[in-house]
N, C-alpha and C positions, 0 to 999 in steps of 0.2 A: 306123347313126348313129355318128360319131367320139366317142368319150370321152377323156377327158384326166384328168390327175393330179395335184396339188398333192404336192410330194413336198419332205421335208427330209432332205438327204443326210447323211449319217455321217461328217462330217468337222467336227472339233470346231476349228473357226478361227471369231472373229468375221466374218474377209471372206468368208463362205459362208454367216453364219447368218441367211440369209432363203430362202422358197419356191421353187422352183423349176414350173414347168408341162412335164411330159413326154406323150408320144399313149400311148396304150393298144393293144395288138397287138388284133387282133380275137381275141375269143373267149376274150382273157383275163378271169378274175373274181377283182378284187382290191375290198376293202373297205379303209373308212378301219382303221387301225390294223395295215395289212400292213406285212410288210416284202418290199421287193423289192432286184433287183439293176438298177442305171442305169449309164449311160454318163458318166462324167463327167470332161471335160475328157480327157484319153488315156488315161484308166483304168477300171477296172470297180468301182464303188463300191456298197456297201450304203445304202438310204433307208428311208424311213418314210412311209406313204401317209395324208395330213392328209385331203384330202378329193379327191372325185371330182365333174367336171362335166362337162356337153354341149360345152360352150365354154369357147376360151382367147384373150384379148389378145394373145397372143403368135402371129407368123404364123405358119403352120404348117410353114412352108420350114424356119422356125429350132427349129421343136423336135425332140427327139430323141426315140427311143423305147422303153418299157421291156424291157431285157432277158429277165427272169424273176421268177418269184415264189419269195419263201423259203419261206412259211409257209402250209398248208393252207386254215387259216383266221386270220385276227385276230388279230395276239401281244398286243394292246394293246387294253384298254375306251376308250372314249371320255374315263371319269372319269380315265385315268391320263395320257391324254393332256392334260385339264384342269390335272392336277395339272403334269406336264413343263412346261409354259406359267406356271403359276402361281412355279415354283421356277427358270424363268429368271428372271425378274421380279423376284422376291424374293432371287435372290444372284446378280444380273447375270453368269451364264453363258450361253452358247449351248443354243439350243433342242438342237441331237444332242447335246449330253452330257447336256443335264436327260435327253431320251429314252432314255438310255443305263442311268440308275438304274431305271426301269422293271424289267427284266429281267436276270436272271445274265449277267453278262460270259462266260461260253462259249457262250453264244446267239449272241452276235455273229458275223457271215458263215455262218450256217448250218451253224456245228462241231459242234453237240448234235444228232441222230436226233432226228427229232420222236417216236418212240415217246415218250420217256425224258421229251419235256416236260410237266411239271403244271404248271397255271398256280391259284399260293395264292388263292381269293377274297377279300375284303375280309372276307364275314363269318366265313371260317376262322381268319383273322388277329387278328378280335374274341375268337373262342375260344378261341385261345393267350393275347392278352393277358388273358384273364379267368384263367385258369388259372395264369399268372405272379402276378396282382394275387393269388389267393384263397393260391397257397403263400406270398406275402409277408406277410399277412395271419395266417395260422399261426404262422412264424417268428418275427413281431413278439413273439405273445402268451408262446409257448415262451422265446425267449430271456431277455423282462420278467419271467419266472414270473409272470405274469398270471394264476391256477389255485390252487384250491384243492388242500389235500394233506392227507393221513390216511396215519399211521404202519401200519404192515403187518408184522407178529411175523412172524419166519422161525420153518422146523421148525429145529430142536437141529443143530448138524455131528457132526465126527467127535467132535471132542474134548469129552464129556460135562462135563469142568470148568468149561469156561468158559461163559459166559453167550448165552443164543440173540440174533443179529441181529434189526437193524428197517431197513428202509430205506422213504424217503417214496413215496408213491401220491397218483397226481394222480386228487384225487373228484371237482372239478368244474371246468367249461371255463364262463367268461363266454359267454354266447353272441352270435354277431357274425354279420350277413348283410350279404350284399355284392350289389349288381344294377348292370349295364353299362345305360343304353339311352337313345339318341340323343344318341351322345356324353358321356354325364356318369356318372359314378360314385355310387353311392348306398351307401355303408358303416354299418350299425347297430349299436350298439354298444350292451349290455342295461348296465343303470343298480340296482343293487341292493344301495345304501347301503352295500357292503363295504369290504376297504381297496384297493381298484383302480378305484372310484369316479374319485378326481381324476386318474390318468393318462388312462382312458376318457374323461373328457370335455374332457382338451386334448390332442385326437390329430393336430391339423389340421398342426404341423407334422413331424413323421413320416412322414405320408401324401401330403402333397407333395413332400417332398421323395423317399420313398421308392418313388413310384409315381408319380409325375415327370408330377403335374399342377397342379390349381390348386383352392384353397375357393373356392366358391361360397357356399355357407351353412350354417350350422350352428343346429340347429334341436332344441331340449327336449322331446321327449316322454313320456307317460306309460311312465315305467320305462325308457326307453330315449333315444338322443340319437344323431338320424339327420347326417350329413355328406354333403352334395352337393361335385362336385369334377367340376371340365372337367378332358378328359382329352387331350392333344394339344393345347395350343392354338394352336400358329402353324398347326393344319390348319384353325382355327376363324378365320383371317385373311380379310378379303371384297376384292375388287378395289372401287375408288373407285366404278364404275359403278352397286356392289349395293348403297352407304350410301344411307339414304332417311326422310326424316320423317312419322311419319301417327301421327295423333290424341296430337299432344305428345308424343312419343319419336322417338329420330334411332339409326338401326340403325349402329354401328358393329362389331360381330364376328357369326360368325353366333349366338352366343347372348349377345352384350351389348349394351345399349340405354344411351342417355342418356334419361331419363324426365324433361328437364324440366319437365312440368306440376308434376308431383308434388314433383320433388327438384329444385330450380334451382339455377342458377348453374354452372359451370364453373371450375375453378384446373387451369390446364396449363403442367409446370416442364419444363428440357433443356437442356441445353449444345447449343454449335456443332456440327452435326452427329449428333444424337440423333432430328432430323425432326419436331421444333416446326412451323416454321414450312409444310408440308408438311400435316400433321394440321388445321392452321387454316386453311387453304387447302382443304379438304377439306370444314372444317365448314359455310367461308360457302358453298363451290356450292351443299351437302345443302340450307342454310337457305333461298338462295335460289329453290331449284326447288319450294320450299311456302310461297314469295310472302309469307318474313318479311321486317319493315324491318330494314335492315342500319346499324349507326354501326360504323365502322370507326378504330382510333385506331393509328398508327405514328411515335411520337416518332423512330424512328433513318432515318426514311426508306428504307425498306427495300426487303422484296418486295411488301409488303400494300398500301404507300402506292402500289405502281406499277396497283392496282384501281383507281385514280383516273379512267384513261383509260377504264373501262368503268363505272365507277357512281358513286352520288351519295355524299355524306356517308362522306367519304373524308381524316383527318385528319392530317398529320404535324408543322406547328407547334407550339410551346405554347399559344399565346394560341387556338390556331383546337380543339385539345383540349379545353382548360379549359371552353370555353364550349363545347365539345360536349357533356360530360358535365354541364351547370347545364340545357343545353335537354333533354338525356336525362330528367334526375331531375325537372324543371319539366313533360314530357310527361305522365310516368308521375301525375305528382298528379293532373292534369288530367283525364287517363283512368279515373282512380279515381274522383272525382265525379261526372264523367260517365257511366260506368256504373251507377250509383246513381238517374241519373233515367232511365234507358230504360226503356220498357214491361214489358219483359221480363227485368227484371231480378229476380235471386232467390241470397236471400241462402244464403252458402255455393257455389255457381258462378263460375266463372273467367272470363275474355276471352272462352274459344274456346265459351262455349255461349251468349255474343251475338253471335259469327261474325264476330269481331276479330280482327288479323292478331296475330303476336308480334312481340317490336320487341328484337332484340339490340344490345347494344354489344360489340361483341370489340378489346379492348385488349390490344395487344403489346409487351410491352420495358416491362411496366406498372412494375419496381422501376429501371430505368436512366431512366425520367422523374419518378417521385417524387423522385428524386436531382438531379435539375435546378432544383428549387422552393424556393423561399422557404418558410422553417417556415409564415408563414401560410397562401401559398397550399397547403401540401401537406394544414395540418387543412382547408382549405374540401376542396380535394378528395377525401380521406376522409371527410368529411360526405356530402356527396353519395354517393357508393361505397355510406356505411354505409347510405343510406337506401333505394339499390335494392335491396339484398341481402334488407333486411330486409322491405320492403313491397311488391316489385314481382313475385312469385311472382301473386298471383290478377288483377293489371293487365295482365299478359303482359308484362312489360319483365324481361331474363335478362342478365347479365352472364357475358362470355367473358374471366379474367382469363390473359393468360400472362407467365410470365418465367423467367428460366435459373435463379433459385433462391429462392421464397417467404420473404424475409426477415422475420420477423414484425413488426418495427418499422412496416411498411410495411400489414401485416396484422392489428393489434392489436383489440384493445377486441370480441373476439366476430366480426368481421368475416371470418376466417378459417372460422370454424367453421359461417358460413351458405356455403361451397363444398359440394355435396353431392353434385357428382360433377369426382372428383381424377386428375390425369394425371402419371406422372412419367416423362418418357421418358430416354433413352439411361443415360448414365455417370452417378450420382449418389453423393455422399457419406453417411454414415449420418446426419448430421447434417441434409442435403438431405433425408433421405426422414424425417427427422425431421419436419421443418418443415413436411413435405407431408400427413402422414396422422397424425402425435401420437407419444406413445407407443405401441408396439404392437411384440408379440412376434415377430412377422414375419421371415422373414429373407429377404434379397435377395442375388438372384446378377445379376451383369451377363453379359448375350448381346451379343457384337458383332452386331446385326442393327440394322438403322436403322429406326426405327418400334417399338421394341420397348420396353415398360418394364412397367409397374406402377397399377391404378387401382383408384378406390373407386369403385364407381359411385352409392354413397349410401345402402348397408346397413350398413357397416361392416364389410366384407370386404375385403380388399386381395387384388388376383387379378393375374395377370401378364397384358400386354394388348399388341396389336400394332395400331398405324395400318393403318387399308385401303390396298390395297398401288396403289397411282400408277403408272402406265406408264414406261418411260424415254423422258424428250422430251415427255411430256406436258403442253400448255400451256393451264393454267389461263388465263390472259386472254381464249383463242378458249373454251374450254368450262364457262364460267364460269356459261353460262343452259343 
């Protein structure tokens, strides 16, 4: 039986960076994640074997066939090939160069003896980072004099006149345990009223920035005060296909959720280019593939307003807005009474345990259309605002607010502070992240990567946070159901 090869050659040009199908010699055995040598175009090129099948679309007259194999077995797991794919994606390079990071540039055309090759496992690689994180972890306490000390009499020296030496002796070490596992870091830190008390227990920014991950939470225990901390997180980025909503939470990283049953609402801020509008785009497919109602509101007529041509309750007017959001918050009362005479109704339960849908408003460009209103019409429509925010958590009604920079005027009177999961993407001012999450000791670095900023999911943790990562070309209008 003919076998064929999906194969991506080592030639790092956009006009090459797609699959190629070559035949397979008889009696050759190559595995995905080989490398071989191909013909390509008048020259003799190094590839990368994707996958292997029975059949190829392409006739067989025009395929060419593989020269040789480099490598005994598999230079490559399937996870790193995931990964090569992922970081095309993520920094719009070609697929052979992402493949290229994979492995030591003197691997390339078969210059390294395969004796000499060791291939580092993932979880070898956890072991060295655990052994960097625990000497860093040392250092900290050493450099702080974090440690007790007790004076230590020398014997007498030469010179019997003068007085014998002391120098300090470290008696006691605070004691601190550290555990890697499934991705997250667990640091304890022992708590024992001394005077190293208050640095121990504001270690969070230290350990971020020293150990170049992110708090998750911080948590009092008896004599001790445990820190959680993602570690890696853009390896913690999910592709658009893997977001998903089940039982009132909407999966956006792989260890971060939006929980709105629990914590409603939504505030998502970014400049031009930060990937706003991308992330919201993102949110309504997730919503709509678990059959919530969608109100849709885009005063600049943008990209959201162009959902028009595929769903309902699709806004960009003022006057067709305004009286979106009066029918919104006029729904939500309704529903609230309503659920109050169902049979099965019971007090303390929400929507979803009388098997009612949720019902979002997602409004974009929300402070460039406040700016458009009449002082009256802008208190009616913070009135209304304020009263979803406030009551529409156990009706199912969730408000999706975005704008390029939460001006509080626009957010006042408490309204603000029922957002209980906060987004702030791209480039932001201190002032910006100000307005987005309070006061807070935090300190932000900006990554040129687009999708990439900073959220609260509704603990009160501010973690750094990347939008699931969208194909190039990928058209939200066709794959919107």
């Amino acid at each position: 039986m003919r076998r064929y090869a999906e194969i991506i050659v080592d030639v790092a040009h956009s006009n090459v960076d797609k699959i190629f199908d070559y035949l397979l010699p008889e009696g050759m055995d190559v595995s995905p994640g080989s490398r071989v040598f191909v013909p390509f175009g008048r020259t003799k090129v190094e590839g990368t074997v994707l996958r292997i099948k029975n059949q190829s679309e392409v006739p067989e007259s025009k395929l060419k066939v593989v020269l040789s194999k480099i490598d005994e077995q598999p230079l490559l797991t399937g996870e790193q090939m995931e990964l090569a794919k992922r970081v095309r994606e993520t920094y719009r390079t070609t697929l052979a160069f992402a493949l290229r990071l994979m492995y030591p540039a003197d691997m390339r055309g078969g210059r390294v003896d395969k004796h000499t090759v060791k291939l580092v496992r993932v979880k070898d690689a956890d072991k060295l980072n655990e052994m960097r994180h625990r000497q860093k972890l040392a250092r900290m306490v050493l450099e702080n004099q974090w440690y007790e000390q007790s004076d230590t009499k020398q014997s007498e020296g030469f010179f019997k006149d003068l007085p014998a030496s002391s120098k300090p002796k470290i008696a006691r070490f605070p004691r601190m345990y550290y555990r890697m596992e499934n991705g997250l870091l667990h640091i304890t830190a022992e708590i024992t009223l001394g005077k190293f008390q208050e640095p121990l227990l504001h270690l969070e920014n230290k350990l971020e920035s020293g150990l170049y991950c992110e708090l998750v939470s911080r948590e009092l225990l008896d004599g001790f005060v445990e820190y959680t901390l993602l570690y890696d997180m853009i390896s913690n980025r999910i592709p658009i296909s893997e977001v998903c909503v089940e039982h009132g939470k909407m999966r956006l990283m792989q260890n971060t959720y939006w929980e709105f049953d629990s914590l409603p609402h939504m505030l998502v801020a970014g400049g031009t280019g930060g990937g706003k509008t991308y992330f919201i785009l993102t949110l309504i497919r997730a919503l709509l593939q678990a059959n919530a109602v969608l109100y849709i509101l885009d005063p600049k007529n943008a990209d959201l307003a162009d959902l028009s041509a595929v769903l309902p309750n699709v806004s960009s007017r003022k006057e067709e807005i305004v009286q979106c959001i009066t029918d919104f918050c006029t729904d939500m009362h309704e529903r609230s009474a309503d659920m109050k005479r169902m049979e099965n109704y019971k007090t303390g339960e929400n929507y979803a345990y009388l098997g009612l849908s949720p019902h979002f408003l997602v409004f974009d460009e929300y402070v460039a259309f406040m700016e458009m209103l009449t002082s009256r019409e802008r208190e009616d429509v913070l009135n209304k605002l304020r009263q979803i925010v406030m009551l529409g958590r156990q009706a199912g009604f969730f408000l999706i607010l975005a704008c390029q920079r939460p001006d509080a005027k626009y957010l006042g009177d408490g309204i603000r502070d029922q957002f209980n999961f906060r987004v702030a993407l791209g480039r932001m001012s201190e002032l910006g992240y100000s307005m987005m999450f309070g006061e807070t000791k935090k300190e932000f670095f900006f990554k040129n990567i687009k999708g990439r900023g900073y959220a609260d999911t509704g603990k009160g943790v501010i973690t750094e946070f990347y939008t699931p990562i969208v194909p190039k070309g990928y058209d939200f209008l066709q794959n919107i159901f």
